[in-house]
Kinemage of the C-alpha trace (Angstrom):
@kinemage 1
@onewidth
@group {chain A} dominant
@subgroup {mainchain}
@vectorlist {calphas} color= white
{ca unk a 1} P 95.702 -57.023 -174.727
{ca unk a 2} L 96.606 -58.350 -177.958
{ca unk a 3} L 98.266 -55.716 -180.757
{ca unk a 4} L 100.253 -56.047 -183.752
{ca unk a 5} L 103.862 -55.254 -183.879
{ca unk a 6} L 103.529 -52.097 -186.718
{ca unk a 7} L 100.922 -50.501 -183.583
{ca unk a 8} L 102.782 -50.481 -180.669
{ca unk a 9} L 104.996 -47.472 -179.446
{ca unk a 10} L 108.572 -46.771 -179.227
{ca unk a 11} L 109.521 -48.204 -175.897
{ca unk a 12} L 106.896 -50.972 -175.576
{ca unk a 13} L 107.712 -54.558 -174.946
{ca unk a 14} L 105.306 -57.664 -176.128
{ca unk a 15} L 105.031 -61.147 -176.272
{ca unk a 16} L 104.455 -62.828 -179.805
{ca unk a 17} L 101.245 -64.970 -180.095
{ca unk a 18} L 101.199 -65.447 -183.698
{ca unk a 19} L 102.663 -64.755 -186.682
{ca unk a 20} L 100.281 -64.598 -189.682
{ca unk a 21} L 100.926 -64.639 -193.485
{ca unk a 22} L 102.541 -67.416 -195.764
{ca unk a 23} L 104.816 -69.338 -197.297
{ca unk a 24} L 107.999 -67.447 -197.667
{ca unk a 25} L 107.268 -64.250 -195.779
{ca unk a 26} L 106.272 -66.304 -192.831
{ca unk a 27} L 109.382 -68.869 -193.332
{ca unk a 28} L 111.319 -65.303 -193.348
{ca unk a 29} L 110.171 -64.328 -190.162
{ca unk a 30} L 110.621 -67.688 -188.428
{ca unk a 31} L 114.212 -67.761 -189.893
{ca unk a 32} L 114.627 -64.238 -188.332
{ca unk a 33} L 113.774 -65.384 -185.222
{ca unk a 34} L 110.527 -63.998 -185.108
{ca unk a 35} L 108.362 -67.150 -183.381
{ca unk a 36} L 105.987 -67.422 -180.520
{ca unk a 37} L 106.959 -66.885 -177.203
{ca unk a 38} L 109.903 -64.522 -178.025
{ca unk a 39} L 110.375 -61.139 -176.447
{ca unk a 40} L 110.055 -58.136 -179.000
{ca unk a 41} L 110.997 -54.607 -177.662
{ca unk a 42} L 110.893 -51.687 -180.085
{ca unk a 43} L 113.676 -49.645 -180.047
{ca unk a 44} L 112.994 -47.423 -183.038
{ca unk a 45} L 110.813 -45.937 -185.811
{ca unk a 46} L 111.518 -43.988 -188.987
{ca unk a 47} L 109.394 -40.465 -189.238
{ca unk a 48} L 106.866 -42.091 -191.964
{ca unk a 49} L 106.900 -45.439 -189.612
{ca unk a 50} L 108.251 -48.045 -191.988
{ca unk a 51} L 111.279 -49.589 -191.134
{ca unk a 52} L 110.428 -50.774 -187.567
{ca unk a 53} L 114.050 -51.722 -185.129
{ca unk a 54} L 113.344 -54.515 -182.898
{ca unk a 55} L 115.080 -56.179 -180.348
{ca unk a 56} L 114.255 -59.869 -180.491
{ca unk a 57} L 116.574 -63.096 -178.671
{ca unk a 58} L 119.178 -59.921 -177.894
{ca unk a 59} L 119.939 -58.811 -181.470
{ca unk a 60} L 118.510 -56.331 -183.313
{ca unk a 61} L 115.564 -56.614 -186.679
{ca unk a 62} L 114.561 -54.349 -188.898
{ca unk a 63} L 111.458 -54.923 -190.231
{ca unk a 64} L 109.150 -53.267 -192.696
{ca unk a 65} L 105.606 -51.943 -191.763
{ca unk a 66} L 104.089 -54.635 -193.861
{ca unk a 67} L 105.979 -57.677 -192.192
{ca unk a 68} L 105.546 -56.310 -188.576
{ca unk a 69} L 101.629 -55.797 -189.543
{ca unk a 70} L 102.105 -59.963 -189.347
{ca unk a 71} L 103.088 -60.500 -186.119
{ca unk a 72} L 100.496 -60.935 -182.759
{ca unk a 73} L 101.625 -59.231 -179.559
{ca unk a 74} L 99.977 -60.236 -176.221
{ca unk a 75} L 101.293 -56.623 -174.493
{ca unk a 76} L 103.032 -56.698 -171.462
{ca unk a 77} L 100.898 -54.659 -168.553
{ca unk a 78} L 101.848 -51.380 -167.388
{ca unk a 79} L 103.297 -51.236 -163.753
């Protein structure tokens, strides 16, 4: 099932598929580490949801709403 990164819950793990947007935001992102195929877990969100604290390639991200609202997940399946 495919969600983006600003819907998922605290505690959920994904896969990235995509990352939308352009030019700098999107170079940004890919600078941060945030590329397909990488890992994201989400360790944390503020009360009003905006930042967002990843864990991506074993270090941790903060992220606004707006970026994370850019990235694809392909969600891991419940066991």
């Amino acid at each position: 099932m495919l969600k983006r990164l600003n819907e998922i819950k605290v505690g959920e793990t994904g896969l990235i598929k995509k990352v939308e947007g352009e030019g700098l935001l999107r170079r940004r992102l890919f600078d941060m580490g945030v590329t397909p195929g990488a890992t994201v877990y989400l360790r944390k969100k503020a009360p009003l949801g905006d930042p967002l604290e990843i864990t991506i390639r074993g270090y941790e991200l903060t992220l606004r709403k707006t970026e994370a609202a850019l990235v694809v997940l392909e969600m891991e399946e419940s066991k």
